[in-house]
C-alpha positions as CSV (number, residue, x, y, z in Angstrom):
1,X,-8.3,3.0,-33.7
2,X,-7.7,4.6,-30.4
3,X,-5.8,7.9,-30.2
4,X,-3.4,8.3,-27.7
5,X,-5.1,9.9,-24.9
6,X,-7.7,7.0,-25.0
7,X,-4.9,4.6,-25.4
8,X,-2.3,5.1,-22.3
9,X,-3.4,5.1,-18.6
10,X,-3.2,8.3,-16.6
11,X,-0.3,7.9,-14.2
12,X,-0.8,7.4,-10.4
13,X,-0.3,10.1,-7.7
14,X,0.9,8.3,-4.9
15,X,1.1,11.1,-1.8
16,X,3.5,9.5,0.3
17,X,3.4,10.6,4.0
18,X,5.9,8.1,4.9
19,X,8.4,9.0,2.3
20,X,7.4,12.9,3.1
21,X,8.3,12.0,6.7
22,X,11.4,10.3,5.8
23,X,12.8,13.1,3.9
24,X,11.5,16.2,5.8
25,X,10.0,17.0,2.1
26,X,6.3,16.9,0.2
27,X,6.6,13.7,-1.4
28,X,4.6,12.8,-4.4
29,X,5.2,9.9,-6.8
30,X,4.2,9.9,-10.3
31,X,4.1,6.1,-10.7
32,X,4.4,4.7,-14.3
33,X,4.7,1.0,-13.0
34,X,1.0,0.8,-13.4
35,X,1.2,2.0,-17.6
36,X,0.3,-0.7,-20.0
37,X,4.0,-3.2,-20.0
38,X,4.9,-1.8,-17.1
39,X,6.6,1.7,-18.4
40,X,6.0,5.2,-19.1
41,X,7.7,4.1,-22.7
42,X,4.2,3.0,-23.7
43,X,3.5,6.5,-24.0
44,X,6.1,7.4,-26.5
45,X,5.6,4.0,-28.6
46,X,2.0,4.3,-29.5
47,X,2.6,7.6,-30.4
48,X,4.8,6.8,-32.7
49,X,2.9,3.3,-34.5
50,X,0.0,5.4,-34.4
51,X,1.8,8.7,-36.5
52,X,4.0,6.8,-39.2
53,X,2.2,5.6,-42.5
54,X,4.9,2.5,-42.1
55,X,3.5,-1.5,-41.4
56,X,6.8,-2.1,-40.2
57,X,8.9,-0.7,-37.2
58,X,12.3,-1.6,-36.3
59,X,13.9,-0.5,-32.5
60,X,16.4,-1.2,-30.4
61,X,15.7,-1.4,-26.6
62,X,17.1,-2.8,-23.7
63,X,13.8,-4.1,-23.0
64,X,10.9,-1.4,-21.6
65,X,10.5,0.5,-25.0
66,X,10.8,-2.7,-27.0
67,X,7.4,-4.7,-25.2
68,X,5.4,-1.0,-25.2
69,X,6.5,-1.0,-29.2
70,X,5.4,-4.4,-29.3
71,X,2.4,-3.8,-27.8
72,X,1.5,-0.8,-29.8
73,X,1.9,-2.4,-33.1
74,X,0.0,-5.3,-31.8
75,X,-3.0,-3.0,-31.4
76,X,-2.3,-1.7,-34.4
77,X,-2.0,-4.5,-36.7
78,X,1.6,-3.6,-37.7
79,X,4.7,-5.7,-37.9
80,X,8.2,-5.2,-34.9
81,X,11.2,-6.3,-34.5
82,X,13.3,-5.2,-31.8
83,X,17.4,-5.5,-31.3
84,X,18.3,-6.2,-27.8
85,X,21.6,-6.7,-26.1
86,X,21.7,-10.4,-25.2
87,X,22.3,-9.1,-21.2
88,X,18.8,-8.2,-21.5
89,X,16.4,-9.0,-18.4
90,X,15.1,-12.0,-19.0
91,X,11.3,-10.5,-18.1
92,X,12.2,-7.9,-20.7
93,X,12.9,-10.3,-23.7
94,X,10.1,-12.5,-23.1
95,X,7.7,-9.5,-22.4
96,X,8.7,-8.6,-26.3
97,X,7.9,-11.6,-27.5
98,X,4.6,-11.7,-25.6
99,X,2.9,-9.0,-27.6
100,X,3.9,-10.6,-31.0
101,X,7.3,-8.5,-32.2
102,X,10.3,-10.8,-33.2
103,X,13.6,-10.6,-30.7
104,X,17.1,-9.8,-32.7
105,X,19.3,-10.7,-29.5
106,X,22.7,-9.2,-29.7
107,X,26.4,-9.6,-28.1
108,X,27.1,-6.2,-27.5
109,X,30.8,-6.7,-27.5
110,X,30.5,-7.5,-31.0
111,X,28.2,-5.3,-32.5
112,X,26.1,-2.7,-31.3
113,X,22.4,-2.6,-31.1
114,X,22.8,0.6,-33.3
115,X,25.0,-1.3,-35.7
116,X,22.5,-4.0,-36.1
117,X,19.7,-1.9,-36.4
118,X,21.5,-0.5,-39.6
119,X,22.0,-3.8,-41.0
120,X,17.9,-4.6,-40.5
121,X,16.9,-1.0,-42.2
122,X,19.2,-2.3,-45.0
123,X,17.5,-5.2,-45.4
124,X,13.9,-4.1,-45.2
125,X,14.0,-0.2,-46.6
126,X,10.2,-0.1,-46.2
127,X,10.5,-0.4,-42.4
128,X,10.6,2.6,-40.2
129,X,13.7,2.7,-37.6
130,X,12.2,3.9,-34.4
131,X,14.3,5.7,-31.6
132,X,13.1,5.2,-27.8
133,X,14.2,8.6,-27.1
134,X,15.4,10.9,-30.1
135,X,12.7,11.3,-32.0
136,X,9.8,14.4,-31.5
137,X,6.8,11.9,-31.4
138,X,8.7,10.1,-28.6
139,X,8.8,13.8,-27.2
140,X,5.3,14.0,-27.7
141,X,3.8,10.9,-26.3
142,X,6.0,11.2,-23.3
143,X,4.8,15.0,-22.9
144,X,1.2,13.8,-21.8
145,X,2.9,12.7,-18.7
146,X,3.9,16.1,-18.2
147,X,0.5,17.6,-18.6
148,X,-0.9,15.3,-16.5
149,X,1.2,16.4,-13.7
150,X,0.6,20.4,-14.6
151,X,-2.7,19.4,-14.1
152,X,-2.7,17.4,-11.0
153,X,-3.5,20.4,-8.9
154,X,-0.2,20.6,-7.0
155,X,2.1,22.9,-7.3
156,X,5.8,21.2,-7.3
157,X,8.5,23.3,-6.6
158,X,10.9,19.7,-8.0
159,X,10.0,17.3,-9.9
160,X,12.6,14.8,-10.1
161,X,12.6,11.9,-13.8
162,X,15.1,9.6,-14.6
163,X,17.6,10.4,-17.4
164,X,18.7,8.0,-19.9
165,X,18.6,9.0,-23.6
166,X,16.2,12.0,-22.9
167,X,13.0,11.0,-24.3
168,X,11.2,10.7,-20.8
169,X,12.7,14.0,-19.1
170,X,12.3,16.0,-23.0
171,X,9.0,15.0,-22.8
172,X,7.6,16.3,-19.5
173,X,9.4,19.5,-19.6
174,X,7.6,19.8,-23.0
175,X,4.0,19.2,-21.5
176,X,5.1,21.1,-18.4
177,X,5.8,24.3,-20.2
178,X,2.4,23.8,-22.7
179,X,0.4,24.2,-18.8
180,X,2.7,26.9,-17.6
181,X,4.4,25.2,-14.8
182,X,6.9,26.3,-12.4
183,X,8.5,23.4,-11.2
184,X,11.8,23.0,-12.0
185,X,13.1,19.6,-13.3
186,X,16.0,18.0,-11.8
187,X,17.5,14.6,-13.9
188,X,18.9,11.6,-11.7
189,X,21.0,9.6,-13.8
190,X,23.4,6.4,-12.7
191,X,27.0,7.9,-12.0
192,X,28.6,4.8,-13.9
193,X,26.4,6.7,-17.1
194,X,27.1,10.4,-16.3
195,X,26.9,11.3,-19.9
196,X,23.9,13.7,-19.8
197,X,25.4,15.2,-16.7
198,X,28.6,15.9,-18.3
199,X,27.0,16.8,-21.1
200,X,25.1,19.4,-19.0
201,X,28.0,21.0,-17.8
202,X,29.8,21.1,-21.1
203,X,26.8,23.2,-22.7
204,X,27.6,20.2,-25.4
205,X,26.4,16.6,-26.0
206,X,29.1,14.2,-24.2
207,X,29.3,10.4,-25.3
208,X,29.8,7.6,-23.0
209,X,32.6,5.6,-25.0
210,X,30.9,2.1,-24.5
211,X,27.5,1.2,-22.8
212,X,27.8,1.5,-18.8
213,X,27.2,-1.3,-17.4
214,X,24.7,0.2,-14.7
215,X,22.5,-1.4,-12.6
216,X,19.7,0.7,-14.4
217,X,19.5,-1.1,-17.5
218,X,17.6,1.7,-18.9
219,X,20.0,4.0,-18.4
220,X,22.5,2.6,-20.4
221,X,22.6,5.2,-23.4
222,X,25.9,6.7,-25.3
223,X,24.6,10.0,-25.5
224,X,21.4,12.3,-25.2
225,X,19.6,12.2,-28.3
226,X,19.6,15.5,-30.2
227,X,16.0,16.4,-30.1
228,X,16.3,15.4,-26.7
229,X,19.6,17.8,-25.9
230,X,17.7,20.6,-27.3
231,X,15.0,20.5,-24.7
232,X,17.4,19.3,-21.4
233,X,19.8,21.9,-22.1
234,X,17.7,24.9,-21.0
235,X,14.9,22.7,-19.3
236,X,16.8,21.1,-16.6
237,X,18.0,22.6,-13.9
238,X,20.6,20.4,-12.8
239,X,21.6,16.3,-13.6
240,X,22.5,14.7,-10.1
241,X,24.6,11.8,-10.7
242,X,23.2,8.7,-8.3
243,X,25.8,5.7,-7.4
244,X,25.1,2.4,-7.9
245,X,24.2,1.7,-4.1
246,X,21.5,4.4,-3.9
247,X,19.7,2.8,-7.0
248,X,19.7,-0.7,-4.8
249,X,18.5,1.7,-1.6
250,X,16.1,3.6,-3.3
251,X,14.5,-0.2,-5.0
252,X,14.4,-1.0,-1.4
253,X,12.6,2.3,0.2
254,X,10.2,2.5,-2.5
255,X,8.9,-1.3,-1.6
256,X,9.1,-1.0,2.2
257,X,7.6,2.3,2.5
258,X,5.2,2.8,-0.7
259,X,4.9,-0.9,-1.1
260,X,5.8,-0.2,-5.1
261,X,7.6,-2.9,-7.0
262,X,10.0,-0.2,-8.9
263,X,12.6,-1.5,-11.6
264,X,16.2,0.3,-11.0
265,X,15.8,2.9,-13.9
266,X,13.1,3.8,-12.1
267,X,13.9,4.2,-8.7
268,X,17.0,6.9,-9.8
269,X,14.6,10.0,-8.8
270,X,14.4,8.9,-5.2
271,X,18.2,8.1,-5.6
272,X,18.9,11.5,-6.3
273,X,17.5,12.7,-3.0
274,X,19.0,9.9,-1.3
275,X,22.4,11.9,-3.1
276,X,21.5,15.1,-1.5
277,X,18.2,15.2,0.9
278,X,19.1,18.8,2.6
279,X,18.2,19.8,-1.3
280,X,15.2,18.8,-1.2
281,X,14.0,20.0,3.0
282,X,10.4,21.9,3.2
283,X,10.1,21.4,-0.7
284,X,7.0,19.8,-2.9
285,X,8.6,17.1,-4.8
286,X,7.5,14.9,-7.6
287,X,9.3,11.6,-8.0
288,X,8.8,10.0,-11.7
289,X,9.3,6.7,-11.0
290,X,9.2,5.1,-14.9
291,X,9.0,1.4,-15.0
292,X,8.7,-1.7,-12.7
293,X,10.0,-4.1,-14.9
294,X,12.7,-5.9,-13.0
295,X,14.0,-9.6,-13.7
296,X,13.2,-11.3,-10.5
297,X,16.5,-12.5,-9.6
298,X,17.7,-8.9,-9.8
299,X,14.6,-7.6,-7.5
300,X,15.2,-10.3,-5.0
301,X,18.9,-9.7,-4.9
302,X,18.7,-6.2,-4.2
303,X,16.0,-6.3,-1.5
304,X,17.6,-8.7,0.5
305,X,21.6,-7.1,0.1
């Protein structure tokens, strides 16, 4: 049985000198599209088959943390099932079923993944309910990421992660602090799911009151998780909020000038500078860009809009 260092791949730092020119700014990506399934969420989900006793795991997932789970439990001779909203990417749902788990699909305007995830925990008590972000071995796994950047050997005044439930952005400000680093961490979230920006300014978890339908699938959370909120609310500097047409532009830049297939979740870092690149002028940046799991159609449609 591996442990989790063995397990994941180290990410890959990506010095981009034509981003760095674009923006006037020190331009490294952190690229997760090269983690096993596609996703940083690998990190978080073999940390978690690998740390509970149970032979049965139950998630819900709008598709990324769902195939890493399913992968994991694969490896680990354990049993998944993962609820997903039937609006799923098709690459997503069939990437689950791939590594072995069973697919609940779900119409979310009749009951909620969370809903239905209740009603499988009732009906097999033995199984473990696994969160993709609120949870501290989530935290954990996703903190390696962070340490890996501490120890890259540059010294980032931003680094800039996606922010959907937490579990990513939690994570690397966890391993950042274990390696004393003095970046500061900016969130980019999807404007049409502002919750952990509003949530930010509240000093208070904030709930979206039904699932935004963003273009970043990934991002399409009700609320930070708890053990998430803990760590954002002194951990991040600021949430920029990113609109729907610098997700699309910033899926575009990262293919034409980093030649990176990137899935919208994970393009929202370069949308926030795309928000506000004066921020960012003279600076060393990190861009976490999470995932590249993208439904083709999707991809195709937004590089040729």
């Amino acid at each position: 049985m591996e442990n989790l260092i063995e397990a994941i791949r180290p990410t890959t730092f990506i010095e981009s000198k034509s981003l760095s020119r674009l923006f006037d700014a020190d331009i490294t990506i952190a690229a997760e599209t090269f983690q096993h399934t596609g996703s940083f969420k690998f990190r978080a989900a073999y940390n978690v088959a690998l740390n509970v006793p149970n032979s049965h795991i139950i998630t819900a997932s709008s598709g990324n943390f769902g195939q890493a789970l399913a992968l994991a439990c694969q490896i680990l001779n354990k049993k998944c099932t993962v609820v997903m909203p039937d609006t799923s990417a098709k690459v997503k749902v069939e990437g689950v079923k791939s590594f072995g788990a069973t697919v609940d699909l779900v119409e979310t305007s009749k009951i909620g993944r969370v809903e239905r995830v209740d009603q499988l925990m009732r009906e097999n008590p033995e199984a473990y309910r696994a969160s993709a972000y609120d949870d501290f071995l989530v935290i954990e796994g996703n903190a390696t990421l962070g340490v890996e950047i501490a120890k890259s050997g540059k010294q980032f005044d931003f680094l800039v992660s996606p922010v959907g439930g937490g579990g990513l952005v939690s994570g690397i400000i966890t391993g950042l602090c274990r390696h004393g680093s003095t970046a500061e961490v900016i969130g980019a979230e999807p404007r049409l799911a502002n919750d952990a920006a509003r949530s930010l300014k509240e000093g208070k978890i904030v709930n979206n009151e039904y699932e935004p339908q963003t273009v970043a699938d990934g991002a399409r959370t009700l609320s930070l998780g708890l053990h998430n909120w803990n760590v954002i609310k002194t951990g991040v500097k600021e949430i920029i909020e990113v609109s729907e047409e610098n997700i699309k532009e910033a899926v575009k830049i990262l293919f034409t000038y980093s030649n990176l297939k990137v899935e919208p979740t994970g393009a929202l870092s370069l949308g926030a500078v795309l928000e506000n690149p004066k921020q960012f002028d003279g600076k060393k940046v990190c861009l976490i860009v999470s995932g590249a799991n993208v439904d083709m159609k999707v991809y195709k449609k937004i590089l040729e809009s």
